[in-house]
C-alpha positions in Angstrom: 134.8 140.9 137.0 132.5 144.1 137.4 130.3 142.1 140.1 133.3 141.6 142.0 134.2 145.4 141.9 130.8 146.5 142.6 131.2 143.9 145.9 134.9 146.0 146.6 133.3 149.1 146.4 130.8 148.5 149.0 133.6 147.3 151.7 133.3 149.5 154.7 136.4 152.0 155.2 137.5 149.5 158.5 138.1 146.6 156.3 139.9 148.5 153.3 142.4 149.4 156.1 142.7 146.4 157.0 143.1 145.1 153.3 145.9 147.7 153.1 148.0 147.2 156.2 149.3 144.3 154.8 151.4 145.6 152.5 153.3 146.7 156.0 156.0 145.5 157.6 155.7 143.8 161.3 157.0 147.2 162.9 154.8 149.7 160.4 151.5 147.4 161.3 152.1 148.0 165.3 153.1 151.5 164.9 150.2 152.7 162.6 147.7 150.5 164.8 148.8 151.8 167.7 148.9 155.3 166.8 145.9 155.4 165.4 144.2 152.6 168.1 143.1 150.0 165.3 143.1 147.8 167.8 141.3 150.0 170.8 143.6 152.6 172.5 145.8 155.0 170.7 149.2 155.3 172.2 152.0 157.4 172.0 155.8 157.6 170.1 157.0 157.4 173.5 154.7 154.3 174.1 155.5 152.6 171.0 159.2 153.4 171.3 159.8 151.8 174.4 157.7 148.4 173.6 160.2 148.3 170.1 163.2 149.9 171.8 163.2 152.6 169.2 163.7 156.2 169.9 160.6 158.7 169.8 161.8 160.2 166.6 162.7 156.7 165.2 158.7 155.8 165.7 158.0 158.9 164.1 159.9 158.0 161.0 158.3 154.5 160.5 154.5 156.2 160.8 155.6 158.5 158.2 157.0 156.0 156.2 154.1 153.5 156.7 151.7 156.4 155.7 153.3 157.3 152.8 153.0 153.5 151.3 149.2 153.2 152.4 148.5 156.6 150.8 150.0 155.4 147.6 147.8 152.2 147.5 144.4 153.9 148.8 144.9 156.5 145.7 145.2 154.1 143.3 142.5 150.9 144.8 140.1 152.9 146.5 139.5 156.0 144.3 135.4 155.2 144.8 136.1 156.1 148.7 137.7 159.6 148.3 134.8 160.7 146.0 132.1 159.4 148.9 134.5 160.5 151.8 134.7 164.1 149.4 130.8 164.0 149.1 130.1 164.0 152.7 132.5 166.9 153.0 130.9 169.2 151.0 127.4 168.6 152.5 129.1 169.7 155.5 129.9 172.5 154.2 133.8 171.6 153.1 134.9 171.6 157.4 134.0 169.0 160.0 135.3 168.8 163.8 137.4 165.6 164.4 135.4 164.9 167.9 131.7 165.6 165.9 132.8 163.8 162.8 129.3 163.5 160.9 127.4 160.6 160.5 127.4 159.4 157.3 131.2 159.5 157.0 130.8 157.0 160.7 129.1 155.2 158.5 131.5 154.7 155.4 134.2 153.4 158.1 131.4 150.8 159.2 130.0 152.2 162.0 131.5 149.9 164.7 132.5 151.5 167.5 136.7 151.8 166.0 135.2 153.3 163.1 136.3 157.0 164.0 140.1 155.4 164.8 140.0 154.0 161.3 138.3 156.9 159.9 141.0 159.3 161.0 143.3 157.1 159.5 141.6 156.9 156.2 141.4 161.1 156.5 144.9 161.0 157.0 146.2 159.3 154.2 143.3 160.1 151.3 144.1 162.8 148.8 141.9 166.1 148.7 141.6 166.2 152.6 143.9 167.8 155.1 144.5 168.3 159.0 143.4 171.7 160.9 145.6 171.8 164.2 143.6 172.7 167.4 144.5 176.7 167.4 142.8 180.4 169.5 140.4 180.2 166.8 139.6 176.4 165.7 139.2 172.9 167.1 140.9 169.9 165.7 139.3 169.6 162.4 139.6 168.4 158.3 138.6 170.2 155.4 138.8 169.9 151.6 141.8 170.9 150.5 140.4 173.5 147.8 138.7 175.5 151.3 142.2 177.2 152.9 142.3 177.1 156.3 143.0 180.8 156.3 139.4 181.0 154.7 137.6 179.1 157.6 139.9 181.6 160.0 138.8 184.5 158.2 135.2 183.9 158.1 135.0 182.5 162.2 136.5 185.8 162.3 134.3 188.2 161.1 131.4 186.4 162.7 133.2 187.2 166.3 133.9 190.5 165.7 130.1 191.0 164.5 128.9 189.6 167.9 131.6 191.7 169.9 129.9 194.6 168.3 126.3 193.9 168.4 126.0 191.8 171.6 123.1 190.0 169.9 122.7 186.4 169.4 121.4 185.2 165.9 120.3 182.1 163.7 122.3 181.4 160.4 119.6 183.1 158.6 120.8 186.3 160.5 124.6 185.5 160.1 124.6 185.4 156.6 122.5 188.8 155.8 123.7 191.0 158.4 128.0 190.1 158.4 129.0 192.3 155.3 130.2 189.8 152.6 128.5 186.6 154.0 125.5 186.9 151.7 127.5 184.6 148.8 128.3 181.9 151.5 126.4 179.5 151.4 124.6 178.2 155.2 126.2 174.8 154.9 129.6 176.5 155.3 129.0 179.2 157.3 127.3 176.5 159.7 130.8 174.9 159.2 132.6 177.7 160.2 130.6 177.8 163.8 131.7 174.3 164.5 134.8 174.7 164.0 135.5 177.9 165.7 136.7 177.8 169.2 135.4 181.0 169.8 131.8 181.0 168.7 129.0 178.2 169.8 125.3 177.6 169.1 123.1 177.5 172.2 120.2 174.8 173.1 117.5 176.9 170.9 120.0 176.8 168.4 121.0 181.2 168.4 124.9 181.6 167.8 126.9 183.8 169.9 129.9 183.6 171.6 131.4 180.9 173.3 132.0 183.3 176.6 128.0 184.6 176.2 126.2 183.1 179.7 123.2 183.3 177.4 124.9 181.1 174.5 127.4 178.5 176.6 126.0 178.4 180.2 128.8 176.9 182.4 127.3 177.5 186.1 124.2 177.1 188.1 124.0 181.0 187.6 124.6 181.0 184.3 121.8 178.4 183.5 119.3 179.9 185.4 120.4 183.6 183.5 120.0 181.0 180.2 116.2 179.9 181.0 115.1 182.9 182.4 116.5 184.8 179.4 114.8 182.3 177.1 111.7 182.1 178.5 111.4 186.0 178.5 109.3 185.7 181.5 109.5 185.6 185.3 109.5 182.2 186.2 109.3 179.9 189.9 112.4 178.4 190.6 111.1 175.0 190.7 110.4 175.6 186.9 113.7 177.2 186.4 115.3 173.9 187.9 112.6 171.7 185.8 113.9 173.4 182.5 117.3 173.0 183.6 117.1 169.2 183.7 115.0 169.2 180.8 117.9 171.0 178.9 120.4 168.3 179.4 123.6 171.0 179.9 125.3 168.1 181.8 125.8 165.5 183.6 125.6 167.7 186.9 123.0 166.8 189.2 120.2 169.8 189.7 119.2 170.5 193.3 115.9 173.1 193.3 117.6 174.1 196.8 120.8 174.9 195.4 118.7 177.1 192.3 117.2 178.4 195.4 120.2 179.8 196.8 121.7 180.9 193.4 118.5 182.8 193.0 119.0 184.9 195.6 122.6 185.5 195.7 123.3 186.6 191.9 122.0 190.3 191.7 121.0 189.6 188.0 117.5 188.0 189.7 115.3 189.6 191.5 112.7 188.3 193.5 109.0 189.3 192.8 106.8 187.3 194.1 106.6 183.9 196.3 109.4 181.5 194.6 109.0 183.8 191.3 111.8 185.2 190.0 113.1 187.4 186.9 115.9 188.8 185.5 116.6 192.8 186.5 117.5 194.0 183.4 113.9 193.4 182.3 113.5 196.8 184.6 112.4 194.7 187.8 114.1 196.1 191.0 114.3 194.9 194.9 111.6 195.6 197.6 108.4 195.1 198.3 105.0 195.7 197.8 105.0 198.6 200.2 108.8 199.6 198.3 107.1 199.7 195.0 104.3 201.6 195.8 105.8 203.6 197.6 108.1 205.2 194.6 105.1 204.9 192.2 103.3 207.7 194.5 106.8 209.8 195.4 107.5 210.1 191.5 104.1 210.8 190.7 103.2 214.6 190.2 99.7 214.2 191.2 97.2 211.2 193.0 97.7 207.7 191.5 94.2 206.2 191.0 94.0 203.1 192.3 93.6 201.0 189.2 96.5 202.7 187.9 98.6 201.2 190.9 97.4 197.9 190.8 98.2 197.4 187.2 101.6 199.3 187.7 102.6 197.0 190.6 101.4 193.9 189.1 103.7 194.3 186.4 106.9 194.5 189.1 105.8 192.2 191.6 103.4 188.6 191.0 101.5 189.3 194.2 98.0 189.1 194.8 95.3 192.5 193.6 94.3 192.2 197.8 97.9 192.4 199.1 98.5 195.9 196.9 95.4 196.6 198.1 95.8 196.4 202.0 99.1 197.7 201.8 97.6 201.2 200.2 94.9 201.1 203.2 97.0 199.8 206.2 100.3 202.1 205.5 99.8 205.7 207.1 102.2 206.9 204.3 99.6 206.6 201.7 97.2 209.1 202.0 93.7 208.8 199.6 92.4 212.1 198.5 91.0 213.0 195.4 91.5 211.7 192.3 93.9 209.1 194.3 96.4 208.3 196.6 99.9 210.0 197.2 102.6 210.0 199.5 103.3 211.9 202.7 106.0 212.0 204.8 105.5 211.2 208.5 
């Protein structure tokens, strides 16, 4: 007898279901299976209705009822489940996101490619879970019924105010010293909390921000490029600003280097400042050229520039080569050498 329990135990979650529906009725099996796409697609109470010639709300009522009676017999035949299903949860950190369901519970369904449809089902109707309705501030989700919702709210929360305030991307590590009360959180949860949240998101090199930050969620051409020139922290050619965009996998999109080409040069966040090198301005880079940058070097200087001094001034604005700053001080009547230097006259 406790061979053959050990056997039940190790069912997968697609075939306790299907233990279980049988206790249904003909109309309770083809409104639960379609509702919950047992059998492939999920369809609606308007669907279901018109197949059975049953008003909307008249569906509704036979789900409800057909829930109620495989709740009853999961609770008392498959109490091993809950505790694994409950397991799972709490290594998660008590939250998980219905479209990003995590592995191992895949796995308890059976890991066929209905498992999630019979894994929503099983979330449904076990006790110690409940539903989080897509909302401003979280996706369609489950938690453990001893973690409020309001809880998850509150914390997702906190976190968005904290990066409305200090416009600063950080890791969990960061979250949980520097947002006043997080320290006795633990990182499972407050990792949790950013999946969850509809208004916070972790970027490819896994900072946390918010969602709207170009720097965190990238949406656009211009908003990728911003993304890998930002992480990169350096100027970079735009054919490596498209290679890193492939490599990052955003999307599907397909990356055309002409098209980062053009983006390059029409977004006023990039600047031009050398051949095909770009960088970002707010790293203090400004438009011109050579002769531009040399030229407001020697007008905002209060006495000669040596020429050393220019070179490694200009080099760090512009990637161009020592002999072009050099031919531009000695071809260009506007720089005059005189001791100590060159300055700037007026013609």
């Amino acid at each position: 007898m406790e061979a053959k329990n050990q056997t039940h135990r190790r069912q997968p979650l697609v075939e306790v279901i299907n233990e279980l529906v049988l206790v249904l009725n003909d109309k309770e099996k083809r409104v639960i299976s379609g509702r919950f796409g047992l059998l492939g697609k999920k369809e609606t109470l308007s669907a279901i209705g018109k197949e059975l010639k049953r008003s909307r709300e008249r569906i509704r009522q036979i789900e409800k009822n057909a829930l109620k009676k495989l709740a009853k017999r999961f609770t008392n035949e498959e109490q091993n489940q809950k505790e694994k299903i409950l397991a799972v949860f709490e290594k998660s950190g008590g939250v998980v996101v219905e479209n990003d369901l995590p592995i191992e519970l895949l796995k308890l369904a059976g890991g066929n490619k209905l498992a999630k449809n019979y894994l929503i089902l099983v979330l449904t109707i076990v006790k110690g879970v409940a539903k989080i309705n897509e909302s401003d501030d979280l996706k369609n989700s489950w938690r453990i019924e001893s973690l409020s919702e309001e809880k998850i709210i509150g914390v997702c929360r906190k976190m968005v105010s904290y990066f409305n305030r200090e416009k600063l991307a950080g890791d969990i590590d960061d979250i949980a010293a520097r947002v006043e009360g997080f320290k006795r959180y633990q990182s499972n949860f407050i990792n949790a909390c950013v999946n969850v949240s509809n208004k916070l998101a972790r970027a490819k090199n896994g900072l946390i921000g918010l969602k709207s930050w170009p720097t965190i969620n990238p949406r656009n051409v211009r908003d990728k490029i911003y993304y890998v020139l930002k992480n990169s922290g350096k100027p970079l050619h735009f054919t490596r600003i498209a290679a890193e965009i492939i490599a990052m996998k955003f999307d599907l999109k397909k990356v055309v280097r002409a098209t980062i080409h053009n983006e390059l040069i029409a977004d006023k966040r990039f600047v031009l400042i050398g051949r095909g090198i770009y960088a970002l301005r707010e790293w203090g880079y400004s438009d011109g050229t050579v002769y531009d940058v040399i030229k407001n070097l020697l007008e905002n200087s209060k006495k000669p520039m040596p020429i050393k001094e220019i070179i490694d001034l200009v080099s760090k604005s512009r990637r161009v080569k020592i002999n072009t700053i050099v031919i531009n001080l000695q071809t260009k009547r506007e720089f005059k050498r005189v001791a100590g230097g060159y300055v700037f006259r007026k013609l």
